[in-house]
N, C-alpha and C positions, 0 to 999 in steps of 0.2 A: 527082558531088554535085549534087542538084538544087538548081535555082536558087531554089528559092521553100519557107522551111520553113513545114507548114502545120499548123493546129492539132492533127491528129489525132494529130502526130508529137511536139510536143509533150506533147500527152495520153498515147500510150504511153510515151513516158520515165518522165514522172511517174508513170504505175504500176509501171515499171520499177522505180523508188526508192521506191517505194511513199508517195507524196505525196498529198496531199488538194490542189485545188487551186481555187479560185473560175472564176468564170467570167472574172472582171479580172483574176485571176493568170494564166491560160493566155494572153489576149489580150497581156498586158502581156509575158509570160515568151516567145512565140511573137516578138511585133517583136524584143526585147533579142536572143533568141539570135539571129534572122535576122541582126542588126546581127553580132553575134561572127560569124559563120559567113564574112561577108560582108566582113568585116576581116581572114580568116585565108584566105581565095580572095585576096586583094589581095596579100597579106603570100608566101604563094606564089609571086606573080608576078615576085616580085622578081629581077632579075639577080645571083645569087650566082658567076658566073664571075671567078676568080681569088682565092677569098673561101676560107681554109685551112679546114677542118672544125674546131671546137673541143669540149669536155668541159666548157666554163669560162668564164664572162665573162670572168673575170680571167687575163692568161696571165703574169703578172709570179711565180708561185710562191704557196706557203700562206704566210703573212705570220702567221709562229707567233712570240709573246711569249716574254721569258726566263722558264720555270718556276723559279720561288723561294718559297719559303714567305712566310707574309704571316701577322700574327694574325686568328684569326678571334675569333667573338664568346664572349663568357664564359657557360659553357654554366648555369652557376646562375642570370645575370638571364637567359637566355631560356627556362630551362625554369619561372622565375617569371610569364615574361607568358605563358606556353602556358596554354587552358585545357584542364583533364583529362588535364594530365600526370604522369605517373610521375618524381618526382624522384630514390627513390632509387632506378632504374634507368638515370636518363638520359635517358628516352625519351619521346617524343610518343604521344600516344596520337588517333589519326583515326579518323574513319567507317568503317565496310568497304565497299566500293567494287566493286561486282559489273557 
């Protein structure tokens, strides 16, 4: 990993992601990631000898609630506050979303 990330490398990221980027965004986005980069070489260095592998922050098990039925809401005042909704279908009616 080279030690110093430098603007160019930044630059081709950003076209990577196809980013528009100022001239204060590249300076400012070149120091921050150096700093991440630079944080994650440190975080490496760490002694993990004796230290189990995990999948999981949490190793205590899924910490799953009783499933039981509960009331929900009454579907006539909420398809009342819906706007452009189909009541006698039931249904909401939304944007199309492409």
């Amino acid at each position: 990993m080279p030690s110093k990330l430098t603007r160019d490398e930044v630059l081709r990221v950003a076209r990577l992601a196809h980013l528009e980027l100022s001239e204060s965004d590249v300076d400012t986005f070149t120091e921050q990631l150096a700093n991440i980069l630079a944080y994650a070489s440190d975080v490496q260095q760490i002694d993990t000898t004796g230290v189990a592998p995990t999948s999981h922050a949490l190793t205590s098990g899924p910490m799953w609630r009783e499933d039981r039925p509960e009331p929900s809401l009454d579907r006539d005042m909420v398809l009342k506050n819906a706007p452009d909704a189909r009541r006698e279908a039931g249904l909401f009616r939304v944007p199309k979303v492409l």
